[in-house]
mmJSON file of the N, C-alpha and C atoms, coordinates in Angstrom:
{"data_MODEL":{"atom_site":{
"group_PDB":["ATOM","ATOM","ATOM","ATOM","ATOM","ATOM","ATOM","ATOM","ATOM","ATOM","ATOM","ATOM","ATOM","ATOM","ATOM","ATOM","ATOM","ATOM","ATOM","ATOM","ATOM","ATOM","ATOM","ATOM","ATOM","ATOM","ATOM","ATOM","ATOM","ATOM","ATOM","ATOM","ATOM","ATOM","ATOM","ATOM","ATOM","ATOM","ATOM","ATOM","ATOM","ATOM","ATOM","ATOM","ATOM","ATOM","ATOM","ATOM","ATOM","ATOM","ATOM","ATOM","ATOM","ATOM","ATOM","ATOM","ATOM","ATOM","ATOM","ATOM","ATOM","ATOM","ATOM","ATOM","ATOM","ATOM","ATOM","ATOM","ATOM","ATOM","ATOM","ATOM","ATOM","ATOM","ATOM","ATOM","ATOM","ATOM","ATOM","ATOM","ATOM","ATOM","ATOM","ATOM","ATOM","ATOM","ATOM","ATOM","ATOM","ATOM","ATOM","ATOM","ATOM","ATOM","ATOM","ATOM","ATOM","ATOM","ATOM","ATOM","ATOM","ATOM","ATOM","ATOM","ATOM","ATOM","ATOM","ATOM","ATOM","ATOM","ATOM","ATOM","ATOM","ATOM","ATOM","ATOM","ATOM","ATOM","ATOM","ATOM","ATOM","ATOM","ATOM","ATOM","ATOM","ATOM","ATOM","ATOM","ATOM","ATOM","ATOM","ATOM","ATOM","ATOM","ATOM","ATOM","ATOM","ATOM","ATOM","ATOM","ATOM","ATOM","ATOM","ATOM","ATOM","ATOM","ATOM","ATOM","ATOM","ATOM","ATOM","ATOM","ATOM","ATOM","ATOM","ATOM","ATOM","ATOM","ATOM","ATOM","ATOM","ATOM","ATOM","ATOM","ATOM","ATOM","ATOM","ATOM","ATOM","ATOM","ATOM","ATOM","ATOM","ATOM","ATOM","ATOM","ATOM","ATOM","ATOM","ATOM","ATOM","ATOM","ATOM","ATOM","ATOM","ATOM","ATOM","ATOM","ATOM","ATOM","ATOM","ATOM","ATOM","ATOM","ATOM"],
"id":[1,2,3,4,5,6,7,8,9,10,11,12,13,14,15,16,17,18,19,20,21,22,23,24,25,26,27,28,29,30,31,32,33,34,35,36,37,38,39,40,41,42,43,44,45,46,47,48,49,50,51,52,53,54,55,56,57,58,59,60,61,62,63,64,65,66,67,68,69,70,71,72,73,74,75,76,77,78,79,80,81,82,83,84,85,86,87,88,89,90,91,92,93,94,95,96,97,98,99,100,101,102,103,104,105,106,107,108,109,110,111,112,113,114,115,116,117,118,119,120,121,122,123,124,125,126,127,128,129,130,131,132,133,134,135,136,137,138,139,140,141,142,143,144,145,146,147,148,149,150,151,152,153,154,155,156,157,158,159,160,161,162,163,164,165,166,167,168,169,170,171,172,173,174,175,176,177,178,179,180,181,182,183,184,185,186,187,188,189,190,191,192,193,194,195],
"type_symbol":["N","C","C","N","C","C","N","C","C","N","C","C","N","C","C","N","C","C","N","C","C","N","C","C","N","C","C","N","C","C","N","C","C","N","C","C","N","C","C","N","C","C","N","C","C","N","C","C","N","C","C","N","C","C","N","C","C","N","C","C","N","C","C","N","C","C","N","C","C","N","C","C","N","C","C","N","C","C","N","C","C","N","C","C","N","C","C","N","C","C","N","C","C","N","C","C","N","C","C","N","C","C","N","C","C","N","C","C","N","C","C","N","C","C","N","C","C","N","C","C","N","C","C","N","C","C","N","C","C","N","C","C","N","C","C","N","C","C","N","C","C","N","C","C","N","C","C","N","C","C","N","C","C","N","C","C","N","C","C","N","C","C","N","C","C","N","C","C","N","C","C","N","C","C","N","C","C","N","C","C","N","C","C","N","C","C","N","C","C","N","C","C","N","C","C"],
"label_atom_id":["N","CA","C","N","CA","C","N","CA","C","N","CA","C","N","CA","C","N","CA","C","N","CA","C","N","CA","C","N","CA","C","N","CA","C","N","CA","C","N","CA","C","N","CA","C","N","CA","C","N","CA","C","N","CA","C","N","CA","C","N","CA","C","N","CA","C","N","CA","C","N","CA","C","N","CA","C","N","CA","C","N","CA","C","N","CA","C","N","CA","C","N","CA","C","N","CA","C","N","CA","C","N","CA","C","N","CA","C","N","CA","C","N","CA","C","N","CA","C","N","CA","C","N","CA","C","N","CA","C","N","CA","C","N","CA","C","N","CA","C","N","CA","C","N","CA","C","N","CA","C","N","CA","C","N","CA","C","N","CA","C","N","CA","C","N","CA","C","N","CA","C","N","CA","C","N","CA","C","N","CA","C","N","CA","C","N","CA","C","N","CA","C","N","CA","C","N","CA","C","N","CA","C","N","CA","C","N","CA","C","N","CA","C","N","CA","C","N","CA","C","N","CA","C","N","CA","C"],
"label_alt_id":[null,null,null,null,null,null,null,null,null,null,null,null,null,null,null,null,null,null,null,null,null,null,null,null,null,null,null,null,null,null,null,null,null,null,null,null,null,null,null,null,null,null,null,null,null,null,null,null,null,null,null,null,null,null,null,null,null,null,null,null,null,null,null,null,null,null,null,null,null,null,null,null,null,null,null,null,null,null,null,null,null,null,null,null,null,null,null,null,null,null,null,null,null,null,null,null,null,null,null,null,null,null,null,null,null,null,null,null,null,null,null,null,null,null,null,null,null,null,null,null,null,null,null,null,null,null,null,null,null,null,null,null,null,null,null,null,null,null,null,null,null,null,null,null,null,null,null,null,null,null,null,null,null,null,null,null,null,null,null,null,null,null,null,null,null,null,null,null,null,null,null,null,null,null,null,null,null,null,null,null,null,null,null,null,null,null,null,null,null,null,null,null,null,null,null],
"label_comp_id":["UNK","UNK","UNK","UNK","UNK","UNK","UNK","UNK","UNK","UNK","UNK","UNK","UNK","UNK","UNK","UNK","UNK","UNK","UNK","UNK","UNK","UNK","UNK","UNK","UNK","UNK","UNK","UNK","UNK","UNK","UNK","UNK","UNK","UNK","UNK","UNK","UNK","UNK","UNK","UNK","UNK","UNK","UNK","UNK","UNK","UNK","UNK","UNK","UNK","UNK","UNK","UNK","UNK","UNK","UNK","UNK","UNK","UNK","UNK","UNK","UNK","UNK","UNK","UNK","UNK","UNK","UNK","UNK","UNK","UNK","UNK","UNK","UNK","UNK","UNK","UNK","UNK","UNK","UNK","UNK","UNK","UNK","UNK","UNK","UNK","UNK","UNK","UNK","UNK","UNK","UNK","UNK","UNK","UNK","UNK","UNK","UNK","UNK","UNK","UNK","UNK","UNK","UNK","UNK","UNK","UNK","UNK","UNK","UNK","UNK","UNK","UNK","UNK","UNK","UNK","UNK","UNK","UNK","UNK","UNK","UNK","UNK","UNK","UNK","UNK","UNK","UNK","UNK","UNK","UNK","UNK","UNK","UNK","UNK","UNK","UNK","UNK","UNK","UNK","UNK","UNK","UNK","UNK","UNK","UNK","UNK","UNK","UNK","UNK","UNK","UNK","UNK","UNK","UNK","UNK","UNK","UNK","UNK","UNK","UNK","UNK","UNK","UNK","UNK","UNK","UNK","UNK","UNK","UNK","UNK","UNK","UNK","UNK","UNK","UNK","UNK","UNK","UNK","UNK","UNK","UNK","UNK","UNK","UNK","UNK","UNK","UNK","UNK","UNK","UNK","UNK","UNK","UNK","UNK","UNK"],
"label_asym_id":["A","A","A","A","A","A","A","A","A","A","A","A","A","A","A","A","A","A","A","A","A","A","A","A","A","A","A","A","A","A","A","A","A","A","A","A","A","A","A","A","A","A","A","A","A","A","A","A","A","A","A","A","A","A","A","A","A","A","A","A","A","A","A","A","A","A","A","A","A","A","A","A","A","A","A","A","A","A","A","A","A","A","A","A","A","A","A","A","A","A","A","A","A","A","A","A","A","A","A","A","A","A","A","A","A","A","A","A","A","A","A","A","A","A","A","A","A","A","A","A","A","A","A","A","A","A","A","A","A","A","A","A","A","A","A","A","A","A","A","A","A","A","A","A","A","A","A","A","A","A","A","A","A","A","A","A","A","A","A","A","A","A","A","A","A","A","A","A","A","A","A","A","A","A","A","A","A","A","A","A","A","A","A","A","A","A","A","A","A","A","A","A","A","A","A"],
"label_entity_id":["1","1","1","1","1","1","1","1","1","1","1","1","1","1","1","1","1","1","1","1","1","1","1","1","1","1","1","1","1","1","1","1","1","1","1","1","1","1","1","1","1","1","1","1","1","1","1","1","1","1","1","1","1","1","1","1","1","1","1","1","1","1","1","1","1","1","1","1","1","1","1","1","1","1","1","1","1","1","1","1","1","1","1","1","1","1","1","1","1","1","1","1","1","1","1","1","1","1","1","1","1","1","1","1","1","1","1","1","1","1","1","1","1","1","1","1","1","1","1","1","1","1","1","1","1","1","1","1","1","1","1","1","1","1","1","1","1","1","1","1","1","1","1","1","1","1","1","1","1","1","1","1","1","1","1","1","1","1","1","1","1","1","1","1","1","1","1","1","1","1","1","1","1","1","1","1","1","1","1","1","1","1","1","1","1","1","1","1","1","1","1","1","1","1","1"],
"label_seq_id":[1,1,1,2,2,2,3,3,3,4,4,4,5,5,5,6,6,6,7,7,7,8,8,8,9,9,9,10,10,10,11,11,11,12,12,12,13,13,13,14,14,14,15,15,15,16,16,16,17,17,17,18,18,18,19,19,19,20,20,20,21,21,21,22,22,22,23,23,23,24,24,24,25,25,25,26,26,26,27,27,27,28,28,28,29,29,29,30,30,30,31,31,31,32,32,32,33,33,33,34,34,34,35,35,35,36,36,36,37,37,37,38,38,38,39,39,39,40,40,40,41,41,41,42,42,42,43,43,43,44,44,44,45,45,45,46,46,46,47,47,47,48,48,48,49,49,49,50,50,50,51,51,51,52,52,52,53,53,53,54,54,54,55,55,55,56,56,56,57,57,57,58,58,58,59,59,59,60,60,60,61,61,61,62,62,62,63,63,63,64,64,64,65,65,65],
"pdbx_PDB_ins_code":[null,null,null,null,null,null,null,null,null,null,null,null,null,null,null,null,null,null,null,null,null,null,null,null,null,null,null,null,null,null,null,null,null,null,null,null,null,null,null,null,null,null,null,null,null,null,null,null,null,null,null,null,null,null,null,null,null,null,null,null,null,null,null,null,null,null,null,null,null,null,null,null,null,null,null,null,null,null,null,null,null,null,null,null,null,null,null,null,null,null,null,null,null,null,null,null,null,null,null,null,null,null,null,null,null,null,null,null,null,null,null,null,null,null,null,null,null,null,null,null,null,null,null,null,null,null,null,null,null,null,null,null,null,null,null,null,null,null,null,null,null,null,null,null,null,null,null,null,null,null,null,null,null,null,null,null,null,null,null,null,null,null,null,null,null,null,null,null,null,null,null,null,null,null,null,null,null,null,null,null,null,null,null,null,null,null,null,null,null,null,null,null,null,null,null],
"Cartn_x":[298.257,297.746,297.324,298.222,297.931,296.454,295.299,294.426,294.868,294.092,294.445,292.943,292.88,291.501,291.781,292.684,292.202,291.8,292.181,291.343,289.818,289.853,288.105,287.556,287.969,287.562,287.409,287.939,288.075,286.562,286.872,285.578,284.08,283.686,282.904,282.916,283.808,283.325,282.775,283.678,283.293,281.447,281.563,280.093,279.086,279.072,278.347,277.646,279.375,278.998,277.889,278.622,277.267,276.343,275.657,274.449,273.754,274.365,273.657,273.961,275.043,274.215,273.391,273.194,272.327,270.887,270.45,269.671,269.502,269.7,269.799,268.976,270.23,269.682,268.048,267.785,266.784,265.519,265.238,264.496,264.56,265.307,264.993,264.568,264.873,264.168,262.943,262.04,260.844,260.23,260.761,260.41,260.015,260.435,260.519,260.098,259.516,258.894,257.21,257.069,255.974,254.88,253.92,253.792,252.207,251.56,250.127,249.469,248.175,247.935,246.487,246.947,245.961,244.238,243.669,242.325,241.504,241.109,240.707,238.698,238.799,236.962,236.651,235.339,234.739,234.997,235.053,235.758,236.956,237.935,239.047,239.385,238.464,238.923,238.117,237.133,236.533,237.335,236.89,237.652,237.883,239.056,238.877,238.317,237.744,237.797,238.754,239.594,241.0,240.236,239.487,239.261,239.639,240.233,241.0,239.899,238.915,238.563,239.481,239.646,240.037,240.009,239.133,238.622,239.621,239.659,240.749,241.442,242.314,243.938,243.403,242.735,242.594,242.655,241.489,241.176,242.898,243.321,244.902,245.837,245.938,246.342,246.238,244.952,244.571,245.008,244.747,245.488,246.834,247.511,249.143,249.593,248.944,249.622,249.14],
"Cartn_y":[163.817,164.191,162.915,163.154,161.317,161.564,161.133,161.473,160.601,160.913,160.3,159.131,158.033,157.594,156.858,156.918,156.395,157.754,158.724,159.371,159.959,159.697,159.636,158.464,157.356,156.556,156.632,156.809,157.066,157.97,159.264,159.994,159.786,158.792,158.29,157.083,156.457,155.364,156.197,157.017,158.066,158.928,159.055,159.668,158.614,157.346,156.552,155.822,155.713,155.143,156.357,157.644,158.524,158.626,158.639,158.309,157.182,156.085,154.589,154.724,155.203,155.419,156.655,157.211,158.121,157.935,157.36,156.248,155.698,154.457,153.442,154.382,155.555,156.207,156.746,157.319,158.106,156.963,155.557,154.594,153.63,154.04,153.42,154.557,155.527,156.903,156.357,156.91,157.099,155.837,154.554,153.764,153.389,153.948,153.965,155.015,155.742,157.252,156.81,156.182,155.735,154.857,155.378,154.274,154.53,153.046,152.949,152.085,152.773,152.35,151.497,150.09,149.182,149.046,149.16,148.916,147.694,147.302,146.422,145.881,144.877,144.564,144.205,144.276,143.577,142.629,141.862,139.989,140.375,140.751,140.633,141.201,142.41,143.079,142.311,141.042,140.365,138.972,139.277,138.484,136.878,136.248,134.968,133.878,132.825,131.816,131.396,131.095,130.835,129.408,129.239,127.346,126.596,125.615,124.444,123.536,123.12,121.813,120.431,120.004,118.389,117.564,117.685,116.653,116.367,117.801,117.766,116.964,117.586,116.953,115.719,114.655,113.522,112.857,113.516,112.602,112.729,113.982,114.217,113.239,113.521,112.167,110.402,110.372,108.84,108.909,109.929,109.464,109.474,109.99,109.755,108.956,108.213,107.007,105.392],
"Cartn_z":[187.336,188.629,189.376,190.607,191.308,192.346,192.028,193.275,194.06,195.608,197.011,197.062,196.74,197.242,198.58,199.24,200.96,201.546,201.081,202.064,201.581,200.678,200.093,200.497,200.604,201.161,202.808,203.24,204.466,204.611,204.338,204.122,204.343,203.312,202.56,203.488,204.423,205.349,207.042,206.649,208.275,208.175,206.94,206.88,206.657,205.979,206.129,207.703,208.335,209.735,210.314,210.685,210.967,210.864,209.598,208.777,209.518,209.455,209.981,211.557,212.224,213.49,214.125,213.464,213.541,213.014,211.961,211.508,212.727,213.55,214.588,215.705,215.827,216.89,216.776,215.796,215.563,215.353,215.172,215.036,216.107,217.406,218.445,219.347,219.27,219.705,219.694,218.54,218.175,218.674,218.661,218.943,220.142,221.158,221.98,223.362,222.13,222.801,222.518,221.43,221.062,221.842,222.889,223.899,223.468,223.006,222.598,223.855,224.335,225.198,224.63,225.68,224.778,225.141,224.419,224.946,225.339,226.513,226.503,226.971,226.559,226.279,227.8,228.382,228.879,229.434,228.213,228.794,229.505,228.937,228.992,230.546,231.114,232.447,233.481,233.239,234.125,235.253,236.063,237.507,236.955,237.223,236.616,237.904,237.747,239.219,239.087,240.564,241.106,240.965,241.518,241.656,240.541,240.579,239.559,239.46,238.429,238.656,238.53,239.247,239.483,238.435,238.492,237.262,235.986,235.732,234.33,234.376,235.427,235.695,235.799,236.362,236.461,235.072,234.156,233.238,232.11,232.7,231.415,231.937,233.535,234.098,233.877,233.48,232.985,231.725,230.918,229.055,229.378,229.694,229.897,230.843,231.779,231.982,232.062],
"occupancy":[1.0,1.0,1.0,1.0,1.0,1.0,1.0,1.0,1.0,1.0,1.0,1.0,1.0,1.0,1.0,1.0,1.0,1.0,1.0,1.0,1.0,1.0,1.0,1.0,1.0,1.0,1.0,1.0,1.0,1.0,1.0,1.0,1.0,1.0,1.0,1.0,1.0,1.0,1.0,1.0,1.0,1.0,1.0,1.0,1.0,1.0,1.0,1.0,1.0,1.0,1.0,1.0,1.0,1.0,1.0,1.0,1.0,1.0,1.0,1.0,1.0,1.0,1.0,1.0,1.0,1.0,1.0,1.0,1.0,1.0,1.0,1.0,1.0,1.0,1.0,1.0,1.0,1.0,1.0,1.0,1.0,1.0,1.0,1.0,1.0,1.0,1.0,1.0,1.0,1.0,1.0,1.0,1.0,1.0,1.0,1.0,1.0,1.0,1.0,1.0,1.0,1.0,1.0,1.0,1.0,1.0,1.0,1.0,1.0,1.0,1.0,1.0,1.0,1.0,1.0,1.0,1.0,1.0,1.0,1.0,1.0,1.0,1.0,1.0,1.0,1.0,1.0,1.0,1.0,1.0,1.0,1.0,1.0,1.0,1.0,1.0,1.0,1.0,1.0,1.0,1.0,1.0,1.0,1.0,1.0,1.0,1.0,1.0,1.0,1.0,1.0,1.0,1.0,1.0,1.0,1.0,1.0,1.0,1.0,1.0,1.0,1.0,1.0,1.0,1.0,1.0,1.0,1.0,1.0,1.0,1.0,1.0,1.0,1.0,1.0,1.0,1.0,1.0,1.0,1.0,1.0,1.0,1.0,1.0,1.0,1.0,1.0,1.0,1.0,1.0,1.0,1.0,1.0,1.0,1.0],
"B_iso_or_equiv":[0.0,0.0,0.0,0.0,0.0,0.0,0.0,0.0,0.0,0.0,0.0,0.0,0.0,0.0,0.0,0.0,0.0,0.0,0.0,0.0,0.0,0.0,0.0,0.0,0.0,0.0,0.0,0.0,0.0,0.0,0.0,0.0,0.0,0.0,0.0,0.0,0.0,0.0,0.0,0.0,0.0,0.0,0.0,0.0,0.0,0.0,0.0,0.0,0.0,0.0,0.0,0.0,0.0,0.0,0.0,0.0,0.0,0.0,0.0,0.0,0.0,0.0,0.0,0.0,0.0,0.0,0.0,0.0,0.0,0.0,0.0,0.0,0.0,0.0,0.0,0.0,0.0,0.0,0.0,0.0,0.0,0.0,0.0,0.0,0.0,0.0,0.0,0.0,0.0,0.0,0.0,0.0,0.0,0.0,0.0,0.0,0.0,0.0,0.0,0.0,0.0,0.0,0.0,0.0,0.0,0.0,0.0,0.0,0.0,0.0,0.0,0.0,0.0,0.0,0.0,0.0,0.0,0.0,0.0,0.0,0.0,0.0,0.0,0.0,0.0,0.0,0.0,0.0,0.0,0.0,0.0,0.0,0.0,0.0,0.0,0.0,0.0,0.0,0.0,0.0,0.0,0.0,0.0,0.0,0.0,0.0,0.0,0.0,0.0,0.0,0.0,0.0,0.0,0.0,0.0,0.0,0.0,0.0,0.0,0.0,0.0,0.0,0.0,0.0,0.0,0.0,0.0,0.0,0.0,0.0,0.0,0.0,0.0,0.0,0.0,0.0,0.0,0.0,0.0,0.0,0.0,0.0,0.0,0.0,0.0,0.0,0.0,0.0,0.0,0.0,0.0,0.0,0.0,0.0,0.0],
"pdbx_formal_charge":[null,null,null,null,null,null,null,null,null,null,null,null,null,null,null,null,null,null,null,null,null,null,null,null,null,null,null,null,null,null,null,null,null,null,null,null,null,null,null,null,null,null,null,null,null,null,null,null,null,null,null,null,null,null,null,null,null,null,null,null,null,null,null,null,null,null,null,null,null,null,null,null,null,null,null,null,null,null,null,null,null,null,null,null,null,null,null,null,null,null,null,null,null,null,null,null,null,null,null,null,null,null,null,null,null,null,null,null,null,null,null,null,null,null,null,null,null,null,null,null,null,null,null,null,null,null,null,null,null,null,null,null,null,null,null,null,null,null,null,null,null,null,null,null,null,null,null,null,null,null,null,null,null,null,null,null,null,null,null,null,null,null,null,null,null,null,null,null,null,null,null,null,null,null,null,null,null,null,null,null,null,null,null,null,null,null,null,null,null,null,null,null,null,null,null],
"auth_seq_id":[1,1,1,2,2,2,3,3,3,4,4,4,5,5,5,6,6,6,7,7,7,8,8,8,9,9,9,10,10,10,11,11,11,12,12,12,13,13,13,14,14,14,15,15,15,16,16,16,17,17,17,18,18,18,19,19,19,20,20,20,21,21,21,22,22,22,23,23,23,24,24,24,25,25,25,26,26,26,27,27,27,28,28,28,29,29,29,30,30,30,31,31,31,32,32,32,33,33,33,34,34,34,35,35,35,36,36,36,37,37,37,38,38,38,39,39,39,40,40,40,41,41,41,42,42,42,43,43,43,44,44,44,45,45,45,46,46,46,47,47,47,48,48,48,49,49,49,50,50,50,51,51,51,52,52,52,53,53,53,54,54,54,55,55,55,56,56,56,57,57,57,58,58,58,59,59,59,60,60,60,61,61,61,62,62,62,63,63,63,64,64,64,65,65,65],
"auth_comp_id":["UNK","UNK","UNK","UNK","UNK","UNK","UNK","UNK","UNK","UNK","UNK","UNK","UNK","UNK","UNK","UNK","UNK","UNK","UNK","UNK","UNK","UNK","UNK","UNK","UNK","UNK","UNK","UNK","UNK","UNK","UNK","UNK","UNK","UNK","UNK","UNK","UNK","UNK","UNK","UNK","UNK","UNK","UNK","UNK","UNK","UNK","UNK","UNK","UNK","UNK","UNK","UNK","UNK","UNK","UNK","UNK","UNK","UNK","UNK","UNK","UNK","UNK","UNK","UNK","UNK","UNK","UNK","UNK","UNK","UNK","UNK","UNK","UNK","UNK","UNK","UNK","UNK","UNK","UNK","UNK","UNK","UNK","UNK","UNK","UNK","UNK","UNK","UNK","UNK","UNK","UNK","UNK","UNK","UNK","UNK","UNK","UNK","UNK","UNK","UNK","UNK","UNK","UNK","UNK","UNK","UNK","UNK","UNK","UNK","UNK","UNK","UNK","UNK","UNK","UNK","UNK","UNK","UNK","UNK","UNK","UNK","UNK","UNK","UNK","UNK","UNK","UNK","UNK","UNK","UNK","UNK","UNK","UNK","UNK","UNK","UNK","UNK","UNK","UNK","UNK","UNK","UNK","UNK","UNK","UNK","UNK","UNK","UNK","UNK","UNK","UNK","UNK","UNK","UNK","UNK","UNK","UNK","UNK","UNK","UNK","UNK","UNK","UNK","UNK","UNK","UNK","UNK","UNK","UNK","UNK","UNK","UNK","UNK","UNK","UNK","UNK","UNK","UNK","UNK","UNK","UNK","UNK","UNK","UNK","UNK","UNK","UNK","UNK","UNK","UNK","UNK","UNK","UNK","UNK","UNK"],
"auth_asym_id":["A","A","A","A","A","A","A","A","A","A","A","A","A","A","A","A","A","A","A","A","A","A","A","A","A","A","A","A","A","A","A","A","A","A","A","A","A","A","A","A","A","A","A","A","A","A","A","A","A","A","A","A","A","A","A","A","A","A","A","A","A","A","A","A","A","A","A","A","A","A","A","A","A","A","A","A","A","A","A","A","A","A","A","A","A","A","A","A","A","A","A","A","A","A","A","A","A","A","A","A","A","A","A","A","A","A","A","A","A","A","A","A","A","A","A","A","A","A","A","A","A","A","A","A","A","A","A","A","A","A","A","A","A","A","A","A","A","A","A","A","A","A","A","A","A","A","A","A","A","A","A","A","A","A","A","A","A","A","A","A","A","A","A","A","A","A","A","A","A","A","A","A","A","A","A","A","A","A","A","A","A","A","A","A","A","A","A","A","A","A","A","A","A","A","A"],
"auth_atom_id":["N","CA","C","N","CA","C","N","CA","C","N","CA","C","N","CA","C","N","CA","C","N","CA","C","N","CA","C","N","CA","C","N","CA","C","N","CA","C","N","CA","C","N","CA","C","N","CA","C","N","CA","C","N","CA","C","N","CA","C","N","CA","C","N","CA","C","N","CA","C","N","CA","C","N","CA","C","N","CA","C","N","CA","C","N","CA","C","N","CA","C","N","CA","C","N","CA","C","N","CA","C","N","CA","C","N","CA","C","N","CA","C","N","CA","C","N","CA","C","N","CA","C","N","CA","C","N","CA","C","N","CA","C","N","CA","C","N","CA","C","N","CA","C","N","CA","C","N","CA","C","N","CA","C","N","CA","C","N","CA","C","N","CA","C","N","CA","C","N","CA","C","N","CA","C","N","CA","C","N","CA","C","N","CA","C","N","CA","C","N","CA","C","N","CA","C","N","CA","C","N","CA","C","N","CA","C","N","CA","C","N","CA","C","N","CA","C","N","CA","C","N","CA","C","N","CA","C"],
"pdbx_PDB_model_num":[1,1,1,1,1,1,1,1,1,1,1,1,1,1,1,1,1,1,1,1,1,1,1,1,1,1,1,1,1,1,1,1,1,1,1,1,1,1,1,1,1,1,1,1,1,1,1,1,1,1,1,1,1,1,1,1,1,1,1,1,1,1,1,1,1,1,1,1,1,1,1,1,1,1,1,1,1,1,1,1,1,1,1,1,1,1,1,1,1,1,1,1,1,1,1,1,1,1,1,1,1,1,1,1,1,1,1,1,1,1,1,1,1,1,1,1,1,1,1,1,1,1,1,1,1,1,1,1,1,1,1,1,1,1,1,1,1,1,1,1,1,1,1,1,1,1,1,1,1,1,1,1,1,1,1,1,1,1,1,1,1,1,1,1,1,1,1,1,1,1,1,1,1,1,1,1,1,1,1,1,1,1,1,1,1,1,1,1,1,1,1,1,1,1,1]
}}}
């Protein structure tokens, strides 16, 4: 009795691919449905000053040249 293994193979490559993109699909789903909303402190929601002191840049200015 001669078995056929290309088409078991075949098979067995057609149901694997499914599997793994369906896998893919189903873990970028979730992933992506998943939306954590972040909490944030005190500090973190407080106004920053726009003003630059000068100064800095000067003195970073004098070590580098």
């Amino acid at each position: 009795m001669k078995k056929n293994y290309s088409q078991a193979i075949l098979l067995i490559s057609i149901l694997s691919l499914t599997i793994a993109f369906l896998w893919i699909y189903l873990s970028v789903h979730f992933a992506l449905k998943k939306v954590e909303k972040p909490t944030l402190t005190q500090e973190e929601i407080k106004v920053l000053n726009p003003d630059l002191d000068e100064k800095v840049f000067e003195e970073l200015a004098k070590r580098y040249h």
